[in-house]
ZAMARGU-4260 file (C-alpha; in steps of 0.2 Angstrom, whole numbers, plus 5000, padded with zeros to 4 digits):
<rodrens>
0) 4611/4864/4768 | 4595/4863/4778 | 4584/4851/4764 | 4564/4852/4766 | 4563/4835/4774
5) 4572/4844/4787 | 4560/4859/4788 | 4546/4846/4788 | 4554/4836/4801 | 4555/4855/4811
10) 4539/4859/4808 | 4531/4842/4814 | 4538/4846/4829 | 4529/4860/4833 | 4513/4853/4827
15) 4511/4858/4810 | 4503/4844/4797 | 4509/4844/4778 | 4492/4849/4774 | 4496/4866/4784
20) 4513/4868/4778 | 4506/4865/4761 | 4497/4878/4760 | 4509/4888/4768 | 4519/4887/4753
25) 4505/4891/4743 | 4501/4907/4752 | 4518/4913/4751 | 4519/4918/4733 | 4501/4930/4738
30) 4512/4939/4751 | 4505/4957/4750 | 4490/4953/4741 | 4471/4958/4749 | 4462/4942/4757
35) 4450/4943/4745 | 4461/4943/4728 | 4471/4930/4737 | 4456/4918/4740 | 4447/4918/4721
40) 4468/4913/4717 | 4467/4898/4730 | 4450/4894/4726 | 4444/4897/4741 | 4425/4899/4745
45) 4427/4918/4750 | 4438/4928/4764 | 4427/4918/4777 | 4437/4900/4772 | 4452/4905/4769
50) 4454/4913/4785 | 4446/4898/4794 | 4459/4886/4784 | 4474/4900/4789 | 4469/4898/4808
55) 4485/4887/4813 | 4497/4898/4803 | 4488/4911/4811 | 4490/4904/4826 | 4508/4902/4826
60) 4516/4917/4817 | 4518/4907/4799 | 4506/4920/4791 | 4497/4936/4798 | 4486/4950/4790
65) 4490/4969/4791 | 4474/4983/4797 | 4475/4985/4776 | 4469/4967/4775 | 4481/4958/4765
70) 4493/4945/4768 | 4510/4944/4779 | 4520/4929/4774 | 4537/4930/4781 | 4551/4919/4773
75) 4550/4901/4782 | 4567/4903/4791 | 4562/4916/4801 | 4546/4907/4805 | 4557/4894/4811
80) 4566/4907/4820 | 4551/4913/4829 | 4545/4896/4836 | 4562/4892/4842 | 4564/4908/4850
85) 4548/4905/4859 | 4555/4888/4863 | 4568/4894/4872 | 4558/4906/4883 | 4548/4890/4888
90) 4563/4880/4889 | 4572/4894/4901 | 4556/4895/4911 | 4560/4876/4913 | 4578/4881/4919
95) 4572/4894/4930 | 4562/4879/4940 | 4577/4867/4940 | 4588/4882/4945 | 4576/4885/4961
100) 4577/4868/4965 | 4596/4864/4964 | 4596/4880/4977 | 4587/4872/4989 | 4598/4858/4989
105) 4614/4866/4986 | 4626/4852/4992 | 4614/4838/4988 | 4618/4832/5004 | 4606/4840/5016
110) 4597/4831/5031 | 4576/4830/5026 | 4566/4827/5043 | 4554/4812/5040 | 4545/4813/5059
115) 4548/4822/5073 | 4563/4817/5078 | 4571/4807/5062 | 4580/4814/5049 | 4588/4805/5031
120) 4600/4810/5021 | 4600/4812/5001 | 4607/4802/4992 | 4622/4809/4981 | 4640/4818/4983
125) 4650/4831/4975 | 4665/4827/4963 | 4678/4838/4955 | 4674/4841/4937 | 4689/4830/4930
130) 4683/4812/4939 | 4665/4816/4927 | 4669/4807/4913 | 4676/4792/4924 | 4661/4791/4936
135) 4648/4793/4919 | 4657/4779/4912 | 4657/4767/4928 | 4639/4772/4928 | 4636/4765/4913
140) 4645/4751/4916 | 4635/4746/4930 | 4616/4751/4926 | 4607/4742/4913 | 4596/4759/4909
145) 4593/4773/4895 | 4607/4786/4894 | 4602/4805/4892 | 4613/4818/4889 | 4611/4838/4888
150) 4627/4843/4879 | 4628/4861/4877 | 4647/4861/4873 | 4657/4846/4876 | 4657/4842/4858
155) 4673/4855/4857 | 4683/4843/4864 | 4687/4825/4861 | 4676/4811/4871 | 4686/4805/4887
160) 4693/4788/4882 | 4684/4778/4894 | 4669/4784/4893 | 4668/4780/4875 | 4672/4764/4875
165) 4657/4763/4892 | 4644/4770/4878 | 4650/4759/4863 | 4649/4745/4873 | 4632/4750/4879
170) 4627/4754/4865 | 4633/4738/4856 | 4623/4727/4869 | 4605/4736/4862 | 4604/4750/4876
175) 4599/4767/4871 | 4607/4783/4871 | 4601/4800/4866 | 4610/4818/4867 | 4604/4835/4862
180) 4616/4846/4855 | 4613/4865/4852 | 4612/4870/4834 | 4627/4879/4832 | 4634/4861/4835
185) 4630/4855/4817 | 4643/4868/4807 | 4655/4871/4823 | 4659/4852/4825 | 4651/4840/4812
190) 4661/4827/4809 | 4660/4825/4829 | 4641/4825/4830 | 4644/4810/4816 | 4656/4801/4823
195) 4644/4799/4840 | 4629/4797/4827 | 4640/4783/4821 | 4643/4774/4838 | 4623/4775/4839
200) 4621/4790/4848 | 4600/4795/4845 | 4605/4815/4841 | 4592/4831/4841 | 4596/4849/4841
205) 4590/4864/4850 | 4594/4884/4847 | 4600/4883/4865 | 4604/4867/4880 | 4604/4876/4895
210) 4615/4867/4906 | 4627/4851/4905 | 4617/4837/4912 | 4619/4818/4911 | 4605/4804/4917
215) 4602/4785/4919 | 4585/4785/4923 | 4580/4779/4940 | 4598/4775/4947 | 4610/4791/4941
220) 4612/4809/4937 | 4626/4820/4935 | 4623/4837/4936 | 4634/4855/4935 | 4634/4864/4953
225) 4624/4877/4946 | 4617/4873/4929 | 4625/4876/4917 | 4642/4876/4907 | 4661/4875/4913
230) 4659/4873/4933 | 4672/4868/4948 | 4663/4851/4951 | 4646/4843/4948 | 4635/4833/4958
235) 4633/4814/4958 | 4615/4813/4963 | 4608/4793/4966 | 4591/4801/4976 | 4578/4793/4965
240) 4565/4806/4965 | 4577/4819/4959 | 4584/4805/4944 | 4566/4805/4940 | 4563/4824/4938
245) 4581/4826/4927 | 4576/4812/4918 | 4559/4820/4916 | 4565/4837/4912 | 4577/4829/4896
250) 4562/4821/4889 | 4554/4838/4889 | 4568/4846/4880 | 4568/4831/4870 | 4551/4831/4864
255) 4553/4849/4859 | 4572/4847/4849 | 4570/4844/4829 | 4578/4827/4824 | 4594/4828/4811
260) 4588/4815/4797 | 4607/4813/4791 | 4612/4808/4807 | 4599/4795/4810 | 4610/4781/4809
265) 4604/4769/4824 | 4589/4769/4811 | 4598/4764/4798 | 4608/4750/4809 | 4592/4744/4817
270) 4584/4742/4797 | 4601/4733/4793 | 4597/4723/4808 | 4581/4717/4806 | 4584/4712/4786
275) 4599/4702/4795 | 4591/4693/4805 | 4574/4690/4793 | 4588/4682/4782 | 4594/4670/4795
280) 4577/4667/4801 | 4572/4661/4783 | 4588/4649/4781 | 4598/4658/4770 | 4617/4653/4767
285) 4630/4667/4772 | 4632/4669/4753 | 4612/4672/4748 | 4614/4685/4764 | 4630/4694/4753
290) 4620/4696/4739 | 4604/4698/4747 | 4613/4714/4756 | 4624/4719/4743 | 4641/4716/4754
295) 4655/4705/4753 | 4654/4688/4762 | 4668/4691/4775 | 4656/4707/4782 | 4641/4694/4780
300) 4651/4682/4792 | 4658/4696/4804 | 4638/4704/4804 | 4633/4687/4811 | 4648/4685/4823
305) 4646/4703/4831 | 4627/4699/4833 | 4627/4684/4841 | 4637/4691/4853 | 4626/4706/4857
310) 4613/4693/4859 | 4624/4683/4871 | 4619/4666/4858 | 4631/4652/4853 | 4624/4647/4842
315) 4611/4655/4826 | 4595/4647/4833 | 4600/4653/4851 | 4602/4671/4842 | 4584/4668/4832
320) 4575/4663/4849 | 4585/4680/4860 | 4581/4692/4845 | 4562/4686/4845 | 4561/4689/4864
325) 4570/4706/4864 | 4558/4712/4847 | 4570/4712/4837 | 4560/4703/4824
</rodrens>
């Protein structure tokens, strides 16, 4: 069930303020009623500032006025709906340019003349679709960066052993990952969107993800042959200006996807975290932390074990001073 801090959350995102939204709600029960009527139940100071304080909703489809003069107020859903249909107009248009690009570099291994005579070639190789989940998990293995990921559809099947245990580790040692997920995602496969929530994965939803994609920012990416889905083989590409448009273009999408507040559980962690460590910091005894926390003493005692090894400390000071440096506290 979709709650409202969910819709808030939705809304937020395409830059509407509770104050709007509020009265968008309050305008929805006048749906069919003349500006006028409507304004004296609002108390508004006349048609004239109503109209001015209806300008975003306006602006965005939320609310609209018919030749008669009275008010349009569609259901939210299918003002949410609407946004994220023009979303994905914008987000194809993105696609499109990606699209044109990968086509002039079809092999991701083409010769660029730098002078003259000189020419360099790019940096990156093809590799049969069934070596991608060993290559993205030696990747991670060997970079120290962010991990993005467009996942249009490989939550269907089980996560390749290795990989996961790549991304728990990372994962583990304070890195970052984030994936979007098409909507459908959250009633076709739940339990498998938790279960990467759970490892730490940061999640967001779109209506659509255009294409498979998979970037460590500056040093890898991993891309379809032709975005999109199910492909013969993908393309390692190390070429740093391409690893910096990909990465790019997965922040865009990112900053347009609606966060899922259920499955915000590397917030929860990090909060956990942090109350952990303030408790250590202040000199408690494992069992003022038990109580403190509401656990038993054994998790206490494993809590601390598995975070001074993220933290690489042998000791609880060691682990005070490496969480201070890293901001942890």
């Amino acid at each position: 069930m979709v709650t409202r801090r969910a819709v808030q959350a939705a809304l937020s995102e395409f830059g509407l303020t509770l104050e709007t939204e509020d009265l968008y709600w309050r305008v929805h029960g006048r749906h069919g009623q003349d500006l006028a009527h409507a304004a004296a139940a609002l108390d508004f100071d006349g048609v004239e500032e109503l109209q001015r304080a209806l300008g975003p909703l306006l602006a965005m489809g939320a609310v609209a006025v018919d030749a008669a003069g009275r008010l349009q107020v569609p259901p939210m859903a299918h003002v949410l709906s609407h946004l994220l249909d023009d979303e994905v107009q914008r987000m194809e248009a993105a696609v499109r340019r990606v699209r044109e690009l990968a086509i002039t570099v079809p092999q991701v291994m083409p010769r660029i003349p730098v002078g003259p005579d000189a020419t360099e070639p790019l940096a990156g190789h093809r590799i049969p679709e069934g070596e991608a989940a060993a290559t993205m998990a030696r990747w991670i293995e060997e970079s120290t960066g962010d991990i993005l990921s467009l996942r249009p559809d490989q939550w269907r099947q089980p996560t390749h052993p290795a990989l996961q245990r790549a991304l728990t580790e990372a994962l583990r040692s304070g890195r970052s990952a984030r994936a979007l997920y098409p909507v459908r995602a959250l009633e076709q496969a739940p339990e498998a969107l938790a279960e990467r929530a759970r490892m730490g994965e940061e999640i967001r939803v779109l209506a659509h993800v255009p294409t498979r994609l998979f970037v460590i920012p500056l040093t890898h990416a991993l891309v379809p042959d032709m975005p999109g889905y199910e492909t013969a083989g993908v393309l390692a590409v190390h070429e740093r200006a391409l690893v910096l448009l990909l990465a790019q273009y997965v922040e865009l999408l990112w900053d347009r996807a609606v966060p899922v507040p259920e499955l915000d559980l590397r917030g929860a962690r990090e909060r956990s975290r942090r109350l952990l460590l303030s408790e250590l910091a202040a000199g408690a005894a494992d069992e003022q932390i038990a109580r403190t926390l509401g656990v038993s003493l054994r998790t206490v005692r494993r809590r601390v074990a598995d975070l001074m090894i993220d933290l690489g400390a042998d000791s609880r000071f060691q682990a005070g001073v490496e969480a201070a440096r890293r901001g942890w506290i």
